[in-house]
N, CA, C and O atoms as CSV, one atom per row, in Angstrom:
chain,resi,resn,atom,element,x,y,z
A,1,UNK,N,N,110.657,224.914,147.323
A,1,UNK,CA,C,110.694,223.620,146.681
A,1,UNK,C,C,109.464,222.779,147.006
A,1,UNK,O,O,108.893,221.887,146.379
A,2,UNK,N,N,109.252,223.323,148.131
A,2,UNK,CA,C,107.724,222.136,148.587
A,2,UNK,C,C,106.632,222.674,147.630
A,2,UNK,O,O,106.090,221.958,146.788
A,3,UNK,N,N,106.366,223.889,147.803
A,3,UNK,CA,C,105.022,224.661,146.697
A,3,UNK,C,C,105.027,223.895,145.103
A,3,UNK,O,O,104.095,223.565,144.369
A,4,UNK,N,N,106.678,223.773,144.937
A,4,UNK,CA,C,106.438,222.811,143.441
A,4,UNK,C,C,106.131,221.810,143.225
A,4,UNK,O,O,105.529,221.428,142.222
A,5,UNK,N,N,106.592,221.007,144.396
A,5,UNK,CA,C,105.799,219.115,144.588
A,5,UNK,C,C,104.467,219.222,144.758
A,5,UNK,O,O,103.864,218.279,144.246
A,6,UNK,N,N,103.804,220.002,145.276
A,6,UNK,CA,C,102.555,219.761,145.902
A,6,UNK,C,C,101.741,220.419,144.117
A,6,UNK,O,O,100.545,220.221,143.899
A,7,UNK,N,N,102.420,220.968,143.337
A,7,UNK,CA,C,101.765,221.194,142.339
A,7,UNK,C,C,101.919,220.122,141.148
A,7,UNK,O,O,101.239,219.847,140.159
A,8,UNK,N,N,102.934,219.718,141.607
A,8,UNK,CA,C,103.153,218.398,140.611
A,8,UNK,C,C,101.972,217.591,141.018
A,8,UNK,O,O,101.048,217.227,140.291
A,9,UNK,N,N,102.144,217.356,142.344
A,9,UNK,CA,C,101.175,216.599,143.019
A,9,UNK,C,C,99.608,216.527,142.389
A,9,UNK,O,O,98.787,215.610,142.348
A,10,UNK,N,N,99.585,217.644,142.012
A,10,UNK,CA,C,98.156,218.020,141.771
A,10,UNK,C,C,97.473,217.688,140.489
A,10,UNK,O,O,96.411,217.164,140.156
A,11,UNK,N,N,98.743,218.321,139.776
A,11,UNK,CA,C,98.985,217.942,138.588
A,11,UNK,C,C,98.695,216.497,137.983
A,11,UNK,O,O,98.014,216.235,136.992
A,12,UNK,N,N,99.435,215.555,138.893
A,12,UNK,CA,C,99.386,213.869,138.209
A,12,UNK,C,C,98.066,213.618,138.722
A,12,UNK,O,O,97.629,212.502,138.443
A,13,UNK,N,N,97.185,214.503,139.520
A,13,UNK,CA,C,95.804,213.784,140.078
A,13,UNK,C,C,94.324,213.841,139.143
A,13,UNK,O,O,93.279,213.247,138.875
A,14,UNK,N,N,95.291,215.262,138.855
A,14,UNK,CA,C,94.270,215.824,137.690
A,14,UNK,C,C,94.177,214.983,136.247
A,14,UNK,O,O,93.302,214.720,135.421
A,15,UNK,N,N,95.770,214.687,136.458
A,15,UNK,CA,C,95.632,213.736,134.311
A,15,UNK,C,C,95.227,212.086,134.981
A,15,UNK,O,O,95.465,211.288,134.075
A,16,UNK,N,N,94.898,211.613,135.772
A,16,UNK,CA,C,95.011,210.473,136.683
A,16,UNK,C,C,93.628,210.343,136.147
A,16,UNK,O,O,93.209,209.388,135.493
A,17,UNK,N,N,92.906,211.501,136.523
A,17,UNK,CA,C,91.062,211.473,136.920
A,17,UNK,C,C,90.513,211.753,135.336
A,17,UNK,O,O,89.428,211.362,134.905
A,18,UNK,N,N,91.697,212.654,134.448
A,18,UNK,CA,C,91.505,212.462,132.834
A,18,UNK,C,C,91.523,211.220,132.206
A,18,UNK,O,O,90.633,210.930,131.407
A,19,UNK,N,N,92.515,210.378,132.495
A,19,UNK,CA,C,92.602,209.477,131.975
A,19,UNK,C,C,91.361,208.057,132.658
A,19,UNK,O,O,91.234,206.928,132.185
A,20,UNK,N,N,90.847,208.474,133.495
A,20,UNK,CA,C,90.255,207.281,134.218
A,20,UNK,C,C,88.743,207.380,133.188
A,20,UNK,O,O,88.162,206.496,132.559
A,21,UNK,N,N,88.542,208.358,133.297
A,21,UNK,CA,C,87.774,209.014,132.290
A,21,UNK,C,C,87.275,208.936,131.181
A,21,UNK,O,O,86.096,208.932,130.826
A,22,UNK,N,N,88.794,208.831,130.281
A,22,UNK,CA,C,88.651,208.775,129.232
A,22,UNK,C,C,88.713,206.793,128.917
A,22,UNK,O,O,88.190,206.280,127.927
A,23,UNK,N,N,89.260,206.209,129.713
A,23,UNK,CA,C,89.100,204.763,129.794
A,23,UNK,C,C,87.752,204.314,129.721
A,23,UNK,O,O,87.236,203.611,128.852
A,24,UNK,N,N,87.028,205.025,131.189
A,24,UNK,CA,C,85.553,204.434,130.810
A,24,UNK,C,C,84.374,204.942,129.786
A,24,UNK,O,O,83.191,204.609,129.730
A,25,UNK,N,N,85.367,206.160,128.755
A,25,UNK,CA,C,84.247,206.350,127.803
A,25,UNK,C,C,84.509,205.553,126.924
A,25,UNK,O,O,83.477,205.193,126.358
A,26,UNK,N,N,86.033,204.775,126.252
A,26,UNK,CA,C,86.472,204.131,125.416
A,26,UNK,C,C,85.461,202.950,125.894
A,26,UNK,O,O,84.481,202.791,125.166
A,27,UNK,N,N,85.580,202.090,127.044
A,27,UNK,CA,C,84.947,200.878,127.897
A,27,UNK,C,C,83.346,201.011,127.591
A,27,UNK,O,O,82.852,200.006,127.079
A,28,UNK,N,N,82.466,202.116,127.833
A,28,UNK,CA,C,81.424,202.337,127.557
A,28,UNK,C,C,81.247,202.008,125.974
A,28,UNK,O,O,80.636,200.995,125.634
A,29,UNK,N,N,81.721,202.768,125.163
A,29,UNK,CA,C,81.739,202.709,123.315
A,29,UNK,C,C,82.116,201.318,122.911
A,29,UNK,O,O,81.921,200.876,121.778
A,30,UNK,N,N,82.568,200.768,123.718
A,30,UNK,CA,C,83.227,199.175,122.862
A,30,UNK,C,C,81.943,198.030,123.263
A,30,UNK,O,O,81.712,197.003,122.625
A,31,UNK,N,N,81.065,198.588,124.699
A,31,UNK,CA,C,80.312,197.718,125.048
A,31,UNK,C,C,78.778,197.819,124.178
A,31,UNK,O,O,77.975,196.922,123.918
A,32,UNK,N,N,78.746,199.215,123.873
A,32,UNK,CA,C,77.770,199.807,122.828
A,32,UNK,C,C,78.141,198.907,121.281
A,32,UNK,O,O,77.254,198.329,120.651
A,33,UNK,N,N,79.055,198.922,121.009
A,33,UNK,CA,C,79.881,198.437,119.745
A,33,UNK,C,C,79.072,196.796,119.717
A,33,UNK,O,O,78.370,196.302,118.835
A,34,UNK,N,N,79.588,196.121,121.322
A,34,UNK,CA,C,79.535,194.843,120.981
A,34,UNK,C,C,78.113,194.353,121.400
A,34,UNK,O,O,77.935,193.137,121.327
A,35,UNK,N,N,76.915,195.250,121.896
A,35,UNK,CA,C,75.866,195.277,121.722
A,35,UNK,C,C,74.908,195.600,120.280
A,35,UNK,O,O,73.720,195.410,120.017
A,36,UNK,N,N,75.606,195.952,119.814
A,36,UNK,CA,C,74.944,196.367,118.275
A,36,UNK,C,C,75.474,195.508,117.236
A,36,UNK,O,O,74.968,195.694,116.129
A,37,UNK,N,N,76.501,194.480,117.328
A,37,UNK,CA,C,76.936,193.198,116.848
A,37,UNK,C,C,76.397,192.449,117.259
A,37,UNK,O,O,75.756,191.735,116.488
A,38,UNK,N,N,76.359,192.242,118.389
A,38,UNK,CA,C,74.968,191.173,118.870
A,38,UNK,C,C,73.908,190.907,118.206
A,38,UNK,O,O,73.708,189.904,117.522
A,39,UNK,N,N,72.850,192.241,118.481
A,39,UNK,CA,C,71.909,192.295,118.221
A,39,UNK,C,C,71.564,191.672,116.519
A,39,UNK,O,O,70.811,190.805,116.075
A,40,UNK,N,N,72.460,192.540,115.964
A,40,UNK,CA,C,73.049,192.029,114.331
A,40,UNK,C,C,72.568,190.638,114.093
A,40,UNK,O,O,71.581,190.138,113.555
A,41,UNK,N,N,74.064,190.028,114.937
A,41,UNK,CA,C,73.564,188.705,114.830
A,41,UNK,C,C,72.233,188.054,115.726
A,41,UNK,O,O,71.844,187.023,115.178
A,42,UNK,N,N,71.823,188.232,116.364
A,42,UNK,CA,C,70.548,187.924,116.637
A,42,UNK,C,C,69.318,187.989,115.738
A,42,UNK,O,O,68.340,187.242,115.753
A,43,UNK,N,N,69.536,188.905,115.049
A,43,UNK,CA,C,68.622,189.138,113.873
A,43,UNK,C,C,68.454,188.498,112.595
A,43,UNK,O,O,67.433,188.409,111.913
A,44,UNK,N,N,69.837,187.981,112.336
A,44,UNK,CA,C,70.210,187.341,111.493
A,44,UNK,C,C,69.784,185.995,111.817
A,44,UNK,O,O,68.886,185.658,111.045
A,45,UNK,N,N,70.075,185.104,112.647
A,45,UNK,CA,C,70.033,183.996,113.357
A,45,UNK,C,C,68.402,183.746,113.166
A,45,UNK,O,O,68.006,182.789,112.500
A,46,UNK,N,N,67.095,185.076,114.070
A,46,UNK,CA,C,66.055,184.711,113.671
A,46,UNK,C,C,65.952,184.786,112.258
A,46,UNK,O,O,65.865,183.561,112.182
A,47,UNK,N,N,65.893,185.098,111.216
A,47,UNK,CA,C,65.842,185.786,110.191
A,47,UNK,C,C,66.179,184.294,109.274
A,47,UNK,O,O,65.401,183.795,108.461
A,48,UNK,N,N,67.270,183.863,109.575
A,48,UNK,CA,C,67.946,181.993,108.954
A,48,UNK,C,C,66.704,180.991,109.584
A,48,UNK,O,O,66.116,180.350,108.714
A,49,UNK,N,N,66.317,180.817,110.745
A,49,UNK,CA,C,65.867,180.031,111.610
A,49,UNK,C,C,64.029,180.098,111.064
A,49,UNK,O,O,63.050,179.360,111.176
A,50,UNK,N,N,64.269,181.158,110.578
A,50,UNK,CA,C,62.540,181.546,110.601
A,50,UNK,C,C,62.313,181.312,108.433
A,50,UNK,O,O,61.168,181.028,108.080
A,51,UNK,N,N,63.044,181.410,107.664
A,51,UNK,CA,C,63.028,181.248,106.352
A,51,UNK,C,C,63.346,179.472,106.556
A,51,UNK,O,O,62.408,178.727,106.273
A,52,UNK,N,N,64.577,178.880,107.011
A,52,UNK,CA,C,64.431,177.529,107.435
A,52,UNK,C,C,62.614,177.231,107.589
A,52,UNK,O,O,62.002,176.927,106.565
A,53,UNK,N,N,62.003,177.328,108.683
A,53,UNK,CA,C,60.828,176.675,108.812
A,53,UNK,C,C,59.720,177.343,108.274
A,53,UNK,O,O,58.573,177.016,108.577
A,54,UNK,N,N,59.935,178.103,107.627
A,54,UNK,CA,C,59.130,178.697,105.790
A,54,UNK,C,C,59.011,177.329,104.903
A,54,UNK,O,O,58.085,176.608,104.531
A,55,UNK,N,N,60.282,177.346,104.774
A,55,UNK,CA,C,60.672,176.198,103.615
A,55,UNK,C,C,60.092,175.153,104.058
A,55,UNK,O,O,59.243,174.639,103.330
A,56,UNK,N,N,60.373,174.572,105.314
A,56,UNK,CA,C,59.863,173.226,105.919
A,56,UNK,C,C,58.335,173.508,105.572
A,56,UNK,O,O,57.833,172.644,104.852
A,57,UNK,N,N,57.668,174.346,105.875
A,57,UNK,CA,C,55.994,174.342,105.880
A,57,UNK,C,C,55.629,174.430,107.235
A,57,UNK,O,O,54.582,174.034,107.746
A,58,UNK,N,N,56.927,175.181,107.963
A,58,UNK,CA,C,56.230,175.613,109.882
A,58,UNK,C,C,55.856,176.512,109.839
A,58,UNK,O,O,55.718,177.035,108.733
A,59,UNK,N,N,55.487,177.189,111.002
A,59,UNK,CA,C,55.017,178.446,112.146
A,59,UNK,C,C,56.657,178.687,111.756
A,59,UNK,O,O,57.577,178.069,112.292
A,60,UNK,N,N,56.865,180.065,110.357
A,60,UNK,CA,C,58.179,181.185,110.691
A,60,UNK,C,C,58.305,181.810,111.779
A,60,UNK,O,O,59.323,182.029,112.435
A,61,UNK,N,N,56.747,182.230,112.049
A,61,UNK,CA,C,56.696,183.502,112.833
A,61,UNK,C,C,57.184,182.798,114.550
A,61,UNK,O,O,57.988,183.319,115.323
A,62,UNK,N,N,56.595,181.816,114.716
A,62,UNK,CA,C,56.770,181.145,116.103
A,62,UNK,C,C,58.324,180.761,116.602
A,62,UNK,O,O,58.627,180.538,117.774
A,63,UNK,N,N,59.118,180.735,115.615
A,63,UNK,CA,C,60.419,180.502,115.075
A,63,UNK,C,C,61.282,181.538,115.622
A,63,UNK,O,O,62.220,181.614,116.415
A,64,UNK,N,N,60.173,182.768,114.436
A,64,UNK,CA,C,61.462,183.546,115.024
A,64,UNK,C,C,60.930,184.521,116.355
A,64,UNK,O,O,61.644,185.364,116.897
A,65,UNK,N,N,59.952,184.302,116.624
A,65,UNK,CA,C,59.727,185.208,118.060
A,65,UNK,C,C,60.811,184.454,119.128
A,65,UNK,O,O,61.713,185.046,119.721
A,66,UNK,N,N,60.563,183.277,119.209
A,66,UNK,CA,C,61.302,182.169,120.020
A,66,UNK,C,C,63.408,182.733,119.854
A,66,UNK,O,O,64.158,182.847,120.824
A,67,UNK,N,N,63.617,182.853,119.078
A,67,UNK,CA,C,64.642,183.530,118.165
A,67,UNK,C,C,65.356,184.947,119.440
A,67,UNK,O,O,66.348,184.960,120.169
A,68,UNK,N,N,64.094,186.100,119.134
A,68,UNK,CA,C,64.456,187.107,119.584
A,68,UNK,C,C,64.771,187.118,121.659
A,68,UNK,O,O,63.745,187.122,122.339
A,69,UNK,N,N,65.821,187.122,122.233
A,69,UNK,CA,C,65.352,187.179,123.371
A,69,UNK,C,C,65.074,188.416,124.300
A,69,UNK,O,O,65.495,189.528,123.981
A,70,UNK,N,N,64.440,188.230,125.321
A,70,UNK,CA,C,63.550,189.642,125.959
A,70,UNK,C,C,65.406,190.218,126.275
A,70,UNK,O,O,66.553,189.882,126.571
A,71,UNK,N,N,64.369,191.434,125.873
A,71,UNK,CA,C,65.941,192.478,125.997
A,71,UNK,C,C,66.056,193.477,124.683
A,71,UNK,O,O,66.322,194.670,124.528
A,72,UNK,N,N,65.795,192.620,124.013
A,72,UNK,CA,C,65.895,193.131,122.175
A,72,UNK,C,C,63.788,193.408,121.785
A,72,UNK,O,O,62.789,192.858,122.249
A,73,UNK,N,N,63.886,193.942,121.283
A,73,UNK,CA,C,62.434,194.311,120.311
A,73,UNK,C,C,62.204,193.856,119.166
A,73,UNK,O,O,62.961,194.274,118.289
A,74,UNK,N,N,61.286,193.019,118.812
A,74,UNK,CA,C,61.563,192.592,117.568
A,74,UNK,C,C,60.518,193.793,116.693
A,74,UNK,O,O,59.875,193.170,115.848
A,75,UNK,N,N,60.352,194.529,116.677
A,75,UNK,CA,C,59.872,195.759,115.844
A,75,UNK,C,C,59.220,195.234,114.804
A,75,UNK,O,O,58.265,195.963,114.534
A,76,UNK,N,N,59.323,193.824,113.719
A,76,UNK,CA,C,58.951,193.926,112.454
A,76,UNK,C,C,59.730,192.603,111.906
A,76,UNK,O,O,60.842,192.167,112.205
A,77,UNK,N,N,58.724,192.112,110.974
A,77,UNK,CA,C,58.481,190.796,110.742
A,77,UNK,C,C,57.947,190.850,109.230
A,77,UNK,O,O,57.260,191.786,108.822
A,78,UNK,N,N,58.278,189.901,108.543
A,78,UNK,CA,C,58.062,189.224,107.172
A,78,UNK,C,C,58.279,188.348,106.194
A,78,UNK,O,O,59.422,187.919,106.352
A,79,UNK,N,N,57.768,187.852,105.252
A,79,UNK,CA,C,57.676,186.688,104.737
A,79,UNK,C,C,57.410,186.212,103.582
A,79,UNK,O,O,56.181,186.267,103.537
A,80,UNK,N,N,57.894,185.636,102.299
A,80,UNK,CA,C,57.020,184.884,101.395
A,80,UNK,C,C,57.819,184.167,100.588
A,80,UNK,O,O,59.047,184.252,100.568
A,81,UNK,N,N,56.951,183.245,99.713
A,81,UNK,CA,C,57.505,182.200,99.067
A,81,UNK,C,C,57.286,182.898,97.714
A,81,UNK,O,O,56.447,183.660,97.232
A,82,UNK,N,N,58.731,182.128,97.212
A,82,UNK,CA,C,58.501,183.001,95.846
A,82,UNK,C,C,59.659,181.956,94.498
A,82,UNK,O,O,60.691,181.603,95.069
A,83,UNK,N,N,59.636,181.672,93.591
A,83,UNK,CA,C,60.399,181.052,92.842
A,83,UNK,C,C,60.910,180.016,93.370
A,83,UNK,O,O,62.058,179.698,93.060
A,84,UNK,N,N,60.266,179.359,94.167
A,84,UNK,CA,C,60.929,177.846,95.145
A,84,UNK,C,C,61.608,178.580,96.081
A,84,UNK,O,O,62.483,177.903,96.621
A,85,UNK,N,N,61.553,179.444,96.386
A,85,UNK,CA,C,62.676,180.007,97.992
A,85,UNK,C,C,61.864,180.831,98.985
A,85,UNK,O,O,61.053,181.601,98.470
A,86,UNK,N,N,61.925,180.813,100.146
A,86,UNK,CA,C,61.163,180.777,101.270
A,86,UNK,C,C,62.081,182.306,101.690
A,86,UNK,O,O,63.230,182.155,102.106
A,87,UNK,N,N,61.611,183.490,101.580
A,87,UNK,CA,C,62.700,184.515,101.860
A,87,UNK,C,C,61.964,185.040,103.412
A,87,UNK,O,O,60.794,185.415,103.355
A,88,UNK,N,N,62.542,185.048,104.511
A,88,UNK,CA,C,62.276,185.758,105.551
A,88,UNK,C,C,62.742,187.164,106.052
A,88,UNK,O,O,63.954,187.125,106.267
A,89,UNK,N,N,62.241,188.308,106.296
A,89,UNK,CA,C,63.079,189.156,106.909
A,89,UNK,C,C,62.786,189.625,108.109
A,89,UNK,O,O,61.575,189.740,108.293
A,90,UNK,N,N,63.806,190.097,109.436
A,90,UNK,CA,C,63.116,190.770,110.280
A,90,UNK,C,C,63.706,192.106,110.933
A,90,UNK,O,O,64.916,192.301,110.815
A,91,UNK,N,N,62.988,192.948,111.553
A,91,UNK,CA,C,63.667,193.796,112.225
A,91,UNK,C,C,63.763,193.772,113.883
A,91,UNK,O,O,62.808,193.512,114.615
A,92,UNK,N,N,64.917,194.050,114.266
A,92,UNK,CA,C,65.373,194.058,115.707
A,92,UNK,C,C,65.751,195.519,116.352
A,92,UNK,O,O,66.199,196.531,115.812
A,93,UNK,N,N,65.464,195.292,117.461
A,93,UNK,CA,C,65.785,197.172,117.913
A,93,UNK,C,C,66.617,196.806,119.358
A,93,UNK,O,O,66.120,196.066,120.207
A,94,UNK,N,N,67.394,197.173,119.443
A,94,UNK,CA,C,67.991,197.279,120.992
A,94,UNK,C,C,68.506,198.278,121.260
A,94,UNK,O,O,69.310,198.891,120.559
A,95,UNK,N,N,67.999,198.646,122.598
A,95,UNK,CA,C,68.262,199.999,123.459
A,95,UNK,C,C,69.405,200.217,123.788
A,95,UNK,O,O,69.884,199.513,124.676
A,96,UNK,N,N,70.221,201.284,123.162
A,96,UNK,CA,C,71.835,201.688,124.066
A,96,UNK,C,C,71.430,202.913,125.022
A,96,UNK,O,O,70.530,203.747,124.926
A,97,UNK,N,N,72.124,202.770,125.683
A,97,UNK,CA,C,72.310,203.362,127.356
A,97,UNK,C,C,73.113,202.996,128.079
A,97,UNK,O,O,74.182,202.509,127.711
A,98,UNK,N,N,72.719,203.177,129.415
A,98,UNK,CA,C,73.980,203.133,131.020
A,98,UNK,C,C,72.938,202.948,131.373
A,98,UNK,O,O,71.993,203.574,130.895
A,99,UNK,N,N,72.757,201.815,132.543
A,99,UNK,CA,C,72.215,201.602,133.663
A,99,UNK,C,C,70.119,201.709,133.859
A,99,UNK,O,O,69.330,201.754,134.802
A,100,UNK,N,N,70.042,201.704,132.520
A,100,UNK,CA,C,68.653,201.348,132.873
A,100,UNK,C,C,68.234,202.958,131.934
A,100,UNK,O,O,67.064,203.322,131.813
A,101,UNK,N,N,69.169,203.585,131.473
A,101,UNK,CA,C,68.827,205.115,131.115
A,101,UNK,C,C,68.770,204.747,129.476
A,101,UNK,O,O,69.863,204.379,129.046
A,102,UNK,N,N,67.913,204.775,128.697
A,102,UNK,CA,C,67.964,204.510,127.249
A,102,UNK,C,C,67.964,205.869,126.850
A,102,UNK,O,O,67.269,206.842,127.145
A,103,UNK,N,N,69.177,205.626,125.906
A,103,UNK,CA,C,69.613,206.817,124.835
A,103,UNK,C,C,68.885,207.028,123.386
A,103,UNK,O,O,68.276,207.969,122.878
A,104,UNK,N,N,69.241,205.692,122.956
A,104,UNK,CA,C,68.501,205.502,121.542
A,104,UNK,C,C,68.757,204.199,121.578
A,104,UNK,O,O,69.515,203.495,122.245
A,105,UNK,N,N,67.628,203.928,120.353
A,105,UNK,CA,C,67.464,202.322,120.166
A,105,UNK,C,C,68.039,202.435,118.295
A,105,UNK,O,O,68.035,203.220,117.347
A,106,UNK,N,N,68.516,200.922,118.708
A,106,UNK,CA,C,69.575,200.779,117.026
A,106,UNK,C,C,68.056,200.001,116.510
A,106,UNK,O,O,67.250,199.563,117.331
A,107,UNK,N,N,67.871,199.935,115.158
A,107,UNK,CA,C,66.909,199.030,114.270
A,107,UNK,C,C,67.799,198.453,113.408
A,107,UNK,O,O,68.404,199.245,112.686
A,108,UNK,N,N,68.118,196.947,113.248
A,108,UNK,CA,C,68.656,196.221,112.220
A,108,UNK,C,C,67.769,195.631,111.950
A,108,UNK,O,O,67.018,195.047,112.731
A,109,UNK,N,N,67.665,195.711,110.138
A,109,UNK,CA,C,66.792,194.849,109.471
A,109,UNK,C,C,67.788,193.543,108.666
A,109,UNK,O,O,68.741,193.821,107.938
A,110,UNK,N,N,67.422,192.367,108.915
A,110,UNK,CA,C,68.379,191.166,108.222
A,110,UNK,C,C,67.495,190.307,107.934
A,110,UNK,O,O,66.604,190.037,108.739
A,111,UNK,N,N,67.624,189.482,106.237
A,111,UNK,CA,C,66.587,188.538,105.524
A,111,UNK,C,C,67.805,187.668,105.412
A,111,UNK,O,O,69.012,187.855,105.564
A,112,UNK,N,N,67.108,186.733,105.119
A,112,UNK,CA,C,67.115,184.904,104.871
A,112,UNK,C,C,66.044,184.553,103.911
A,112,UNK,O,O,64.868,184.881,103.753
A,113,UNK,N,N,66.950,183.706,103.286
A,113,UNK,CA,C,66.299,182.542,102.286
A,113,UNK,C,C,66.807,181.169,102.561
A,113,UNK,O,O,67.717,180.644,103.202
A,114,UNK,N,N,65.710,180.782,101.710
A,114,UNK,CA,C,66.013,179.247,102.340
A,114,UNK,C,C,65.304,178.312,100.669
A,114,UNK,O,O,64.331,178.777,100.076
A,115,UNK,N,N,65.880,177.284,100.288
A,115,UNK,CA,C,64.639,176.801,99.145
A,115,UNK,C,C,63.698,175.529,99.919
A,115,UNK,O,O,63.746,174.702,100.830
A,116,UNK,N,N,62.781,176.082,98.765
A,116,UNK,CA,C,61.387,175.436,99.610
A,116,UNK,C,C,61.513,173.836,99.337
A,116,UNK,O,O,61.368,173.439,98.181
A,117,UNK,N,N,61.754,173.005,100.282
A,117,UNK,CA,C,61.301,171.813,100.169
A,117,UNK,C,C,60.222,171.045,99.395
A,117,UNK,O,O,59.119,171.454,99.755
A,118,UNK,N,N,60.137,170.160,98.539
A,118,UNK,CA,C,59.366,169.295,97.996
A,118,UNK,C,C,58.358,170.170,97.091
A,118,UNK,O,O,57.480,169.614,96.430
């Protein structure tokens, strides 16, 4: 009877160390998830912020560098006025990984318009 506890035993240690497992790959994927929504919106945000001061008659570009923060890449940048509307677009890249180890980097491209003032 003891040889069977001690295999049970073994047993619940083994699905214990499966499941711990499988928690921090779910935990890992959701933090990847809500890093690549971020970034999204970060892109977007410069992308509004930077067609905004198009329209005004500012520095887009100063706009949206200011926009991107260190961490993210801003890869790619653009701009023009066209039919009264100030259209901006940009691209953002952020690195997924663990701990300093980059896997791959995501590229979101997101535009904005804005109409041109006066």
């Amino acid at each position: 009877m003891a040889a069977k506890t001690r295999r049970e035993r073994g047993q619940a240690t083994v699905e214990l160390i499966g499941l711990v497992i499988a928690m921090l790959l779910v935990a890992l994927l959701a933090i990847q998830g809500i890093t690549v929504a971020q970034t999204a919106s970060i892109a977007q945000e410069a992308a509004r912020n930077g067609a905004r001061a198009l329209s005004l008659g500012q520095s887009w570009e100063a706009v949206v560098e200011r926009a991107v923060p260190d961490g993210l890449d801003l890869r790619d940048r653009g701009a023009e006025v066209a039919d009264g509307t100030a259209r901006v677009w940009v691209e953002v890249s952020a690195p997924l990984g663990v701990a300093g180890m980059e896997i791959i980097d995501v590229s979101l491209t997101r535009t904005a318009a804005f109409p041109v003032e006066g």
